[in-house]
N, C-alpha and C positions, 0 to 999 in steps of 0.2 A: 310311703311316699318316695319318691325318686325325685325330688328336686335336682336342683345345684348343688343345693347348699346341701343336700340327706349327703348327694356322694361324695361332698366336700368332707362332711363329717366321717363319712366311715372310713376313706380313705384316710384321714387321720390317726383313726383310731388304727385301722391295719398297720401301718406305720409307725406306730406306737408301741402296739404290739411285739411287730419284729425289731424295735431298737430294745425292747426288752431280753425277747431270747439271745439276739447275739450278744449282751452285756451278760447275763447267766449264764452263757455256755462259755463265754471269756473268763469268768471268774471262777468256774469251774475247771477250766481248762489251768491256771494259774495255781488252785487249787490243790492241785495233782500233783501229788507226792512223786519224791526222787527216789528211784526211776520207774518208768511207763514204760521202759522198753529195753533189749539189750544192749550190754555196751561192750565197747570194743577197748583190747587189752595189746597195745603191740609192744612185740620185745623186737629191739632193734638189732638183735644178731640172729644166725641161724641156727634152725633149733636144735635143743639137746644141750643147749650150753646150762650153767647152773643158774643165770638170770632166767633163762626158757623154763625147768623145774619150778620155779619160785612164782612165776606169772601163770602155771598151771594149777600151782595147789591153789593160787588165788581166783582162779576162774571157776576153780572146784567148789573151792569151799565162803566166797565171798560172795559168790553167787548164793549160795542157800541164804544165807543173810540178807541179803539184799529181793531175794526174790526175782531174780532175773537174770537170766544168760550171762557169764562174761564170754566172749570169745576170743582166743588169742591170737593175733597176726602176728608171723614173722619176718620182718621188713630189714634183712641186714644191708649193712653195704658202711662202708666210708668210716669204721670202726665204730657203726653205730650212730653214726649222725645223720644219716638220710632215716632214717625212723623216725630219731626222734624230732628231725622236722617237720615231717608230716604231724605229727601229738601238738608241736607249736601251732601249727597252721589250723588245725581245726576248731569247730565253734567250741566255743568254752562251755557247756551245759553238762559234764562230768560224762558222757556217753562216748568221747574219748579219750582212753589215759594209758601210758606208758613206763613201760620200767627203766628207771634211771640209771645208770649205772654213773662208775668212778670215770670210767672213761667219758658216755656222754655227755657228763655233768663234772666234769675235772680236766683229762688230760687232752681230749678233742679240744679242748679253747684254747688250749698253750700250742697244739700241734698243728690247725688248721686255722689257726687267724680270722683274717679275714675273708678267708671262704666258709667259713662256717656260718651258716643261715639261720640262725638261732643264737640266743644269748641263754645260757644255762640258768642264770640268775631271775633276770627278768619276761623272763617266754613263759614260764611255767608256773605252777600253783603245786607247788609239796605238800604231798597226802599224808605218808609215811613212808618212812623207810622198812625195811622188812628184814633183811640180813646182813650182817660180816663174815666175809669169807676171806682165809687165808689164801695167797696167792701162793703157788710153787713154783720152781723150773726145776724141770726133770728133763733128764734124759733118756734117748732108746738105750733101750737094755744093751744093746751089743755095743753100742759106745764104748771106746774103752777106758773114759774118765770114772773112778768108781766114788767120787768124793768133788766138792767145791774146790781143793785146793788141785785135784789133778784138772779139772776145768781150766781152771787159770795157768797153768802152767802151760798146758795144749794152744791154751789162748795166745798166749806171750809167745811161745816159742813160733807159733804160725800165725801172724795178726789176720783178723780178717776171711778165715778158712771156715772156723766152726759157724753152722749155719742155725739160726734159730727162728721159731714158726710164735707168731701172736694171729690173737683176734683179728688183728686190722692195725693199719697206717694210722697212729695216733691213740690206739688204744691203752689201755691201762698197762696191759703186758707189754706193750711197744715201750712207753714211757719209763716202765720201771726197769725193763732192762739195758734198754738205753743210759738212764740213768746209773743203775750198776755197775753198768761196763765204762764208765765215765770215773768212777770212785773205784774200781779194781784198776783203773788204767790198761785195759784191754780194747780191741776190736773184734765184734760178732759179726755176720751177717742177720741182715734181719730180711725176714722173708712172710711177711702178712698174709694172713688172707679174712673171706667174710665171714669171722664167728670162729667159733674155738671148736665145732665139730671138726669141721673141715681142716684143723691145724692139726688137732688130735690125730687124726686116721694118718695124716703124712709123717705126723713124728714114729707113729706105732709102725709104720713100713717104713721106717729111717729115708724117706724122702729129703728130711732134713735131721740132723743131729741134733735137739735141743727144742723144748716149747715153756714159755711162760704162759699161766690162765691163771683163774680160780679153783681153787684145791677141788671143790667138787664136781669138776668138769672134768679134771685126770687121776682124780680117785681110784679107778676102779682099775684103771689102766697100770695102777703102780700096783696094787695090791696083786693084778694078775700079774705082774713080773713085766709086763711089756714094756713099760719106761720104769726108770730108777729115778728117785727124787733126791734133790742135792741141797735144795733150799728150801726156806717155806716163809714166807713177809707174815710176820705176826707178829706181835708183843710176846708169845707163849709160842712153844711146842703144841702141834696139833696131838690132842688124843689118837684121830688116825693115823697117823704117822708120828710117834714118840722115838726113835731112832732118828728122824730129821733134824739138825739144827734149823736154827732162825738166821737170818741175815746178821740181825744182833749178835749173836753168837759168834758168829763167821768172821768177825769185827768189822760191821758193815750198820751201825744202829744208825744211819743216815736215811735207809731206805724204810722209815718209820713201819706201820700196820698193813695188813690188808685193805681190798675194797671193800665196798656196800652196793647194795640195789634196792633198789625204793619203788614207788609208786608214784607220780606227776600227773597233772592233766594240765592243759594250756590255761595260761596267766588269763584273768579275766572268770574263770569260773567262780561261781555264786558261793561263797564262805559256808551256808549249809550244805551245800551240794559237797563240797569238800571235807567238810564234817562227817556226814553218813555214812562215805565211802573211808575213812580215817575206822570210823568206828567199826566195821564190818570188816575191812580188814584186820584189825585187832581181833576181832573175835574169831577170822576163820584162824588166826596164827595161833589159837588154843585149844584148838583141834587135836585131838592126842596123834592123828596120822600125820596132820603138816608138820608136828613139832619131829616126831622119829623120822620123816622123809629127810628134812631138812638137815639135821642131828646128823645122818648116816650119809648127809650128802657135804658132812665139815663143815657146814653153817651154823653161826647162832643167830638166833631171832635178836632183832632190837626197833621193837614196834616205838616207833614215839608220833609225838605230834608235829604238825605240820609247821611251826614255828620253830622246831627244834631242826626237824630236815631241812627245813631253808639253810641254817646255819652251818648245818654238814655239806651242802653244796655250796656256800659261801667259802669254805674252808677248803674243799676240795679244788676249787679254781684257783684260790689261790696259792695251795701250795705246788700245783704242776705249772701255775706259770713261775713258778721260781725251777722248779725240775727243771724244766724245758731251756731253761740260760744256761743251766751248768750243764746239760747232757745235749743240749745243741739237736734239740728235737723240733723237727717241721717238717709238715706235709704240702705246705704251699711249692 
């Protein structure tokens, strides 16, 4: 029959129907394990630095874990904090996350105030942290300070001459040596730029005299003779460089440890979501090659959990916004 009422009823029913499959293909789709797709990994300097190595063994080998792509963006600028704005800005669903570092997550909130587009603390959702690297300042070899104390003395005798190369305007190297030359009572120049490649290659052609980074970004540079190392921020003597005093050493225990770099995705991501990824990168860090890449790049692993990395980034703001009074550090 074709009545009214027949096409009244099948139209119903069809409509019934399809509120069924869209409710199944919704709970299907909800369903569906993290992640369904690649996800994107930015490190906010240019590459080649030792936060760029650490965010590749992770794309390597957390990828197999996870079963999906990471791919790594290199988004430098502003010592790091136009990256990791972007990582704040995007949807929270764990498919973007970024590597922390000391700078964007410490010494950028003391250095850029209120330009800085991001709150470290509250933007973000900490994964894990991943390594500690000892920070060095080294010199070009033909420099002719051969020691910390002839540095200082060149310093003093000429304020303001010796010129020295960091990551970036507000970066960790900026911060810390600003700060040191604040407690040696010296003046540097300081001469920035985007990421510690780029600072590296101008120290190694003595474009400028003098670079602070992380020890595994000028490792290899010191070992080939190109730069001399004169310091190294650790708690400890570097196994790489055992001939290097510590700041401590130097009678400088004010300028406490090294940095870190970690793993974040923006605040608001789903507690499993940030779980999985927690877990998977633990497991690629026990990788016998991430452990020796790392190892041979002067890093030690220090995977923890995401309640514990909030705390290292709670701690890390606030000890550079005490640095930043006493070494009179701003990028505003």
């Amino acid at each position: 029959m074709n009545t009214p009422t027949a096409r009244r009823a099948r139209r119903a029913t069809l409509l019934a129907l399809a509120a069924t499959a869209v409710a199944t293909l919704g709970a299907t789709a909800a369903r569906a394990e993290f992640p369904d797709r690649p996800i994107r990994l930015i490190v906010p300097f240019a590459a080649s630095g030792s936060t760029d190595l650490a965010a590749r063994l992770i794309g390597e080998y957390a990828a197999r874990e996870l079963g999906q792509a990471i791919v790594v963006e290199n988004r430098a600028g502003a010592g790091g904090s136009l990256g990791m704005e972007q990582v704040a800005k995007s949807r929270p669903d764990g498919y973007t996350l970024g590597m922390a570092t000391m700078s964007t997550h410490g010494s950028n909130a003391a250095a850029y105030g209120s330009r800085l587009k991001y709150d470290p603390v509250r933007d973000f959702a900490p994964v894990s942290n991943v390594a500690t690297v000892p920070s060095v300042l080294a010199v070009n070899a033909r420099f002719p300070a051969q020691t910390m104390a002839d540095l200082l003395a060149m310093a003093r005798k000429e304020p303001g001459k010796i010129t020295f190369a960091s990551p970036g305007m507000g970066s960790l190297g900026h911060a810390n040596v600003e700060y040191f030359s604040s407690l040696a009572k010296i003046q540097l120049l300081h001469v920035p730029y985007k990421g510690s490649g780029m600072a590296l290659n101008d120290a190694i052609a003595r474009q400028v005299d003098a670079i602070t980074d992380n020890l595994p970004s000028a490792l290899t540079h010191i070992q080939a003779g190109r730069l001399r190392a004169l310091a190294v921020l650790s708690d400890k003597r570097s196994p790489a460089l055992p001939d290097v005093p510590t700041y401590g050493e130097l009678g400088f225990p004010q300028m406490g440890n090294g940095g870190w770099f970690g793993v974040v995705a923006p605040a608001g991501t789903p507690p499993k979501v940030v779980l999985r990824l927690n877990q998977a990168i633990h497991a690629a860090m026990k990788h016998p090659d991430f452990i020796k890449k790392m190892a041979d790049a002067g890093a030690t692993l220090i995977p923890n959990t995401p309640q514990q990395f909030q705390a290292q980034i709670e701690q890390a703001v606030a000890r550079y916004a005490a640095v930043a009074k006493v070494a009179k550090i701003s990028a505003e």
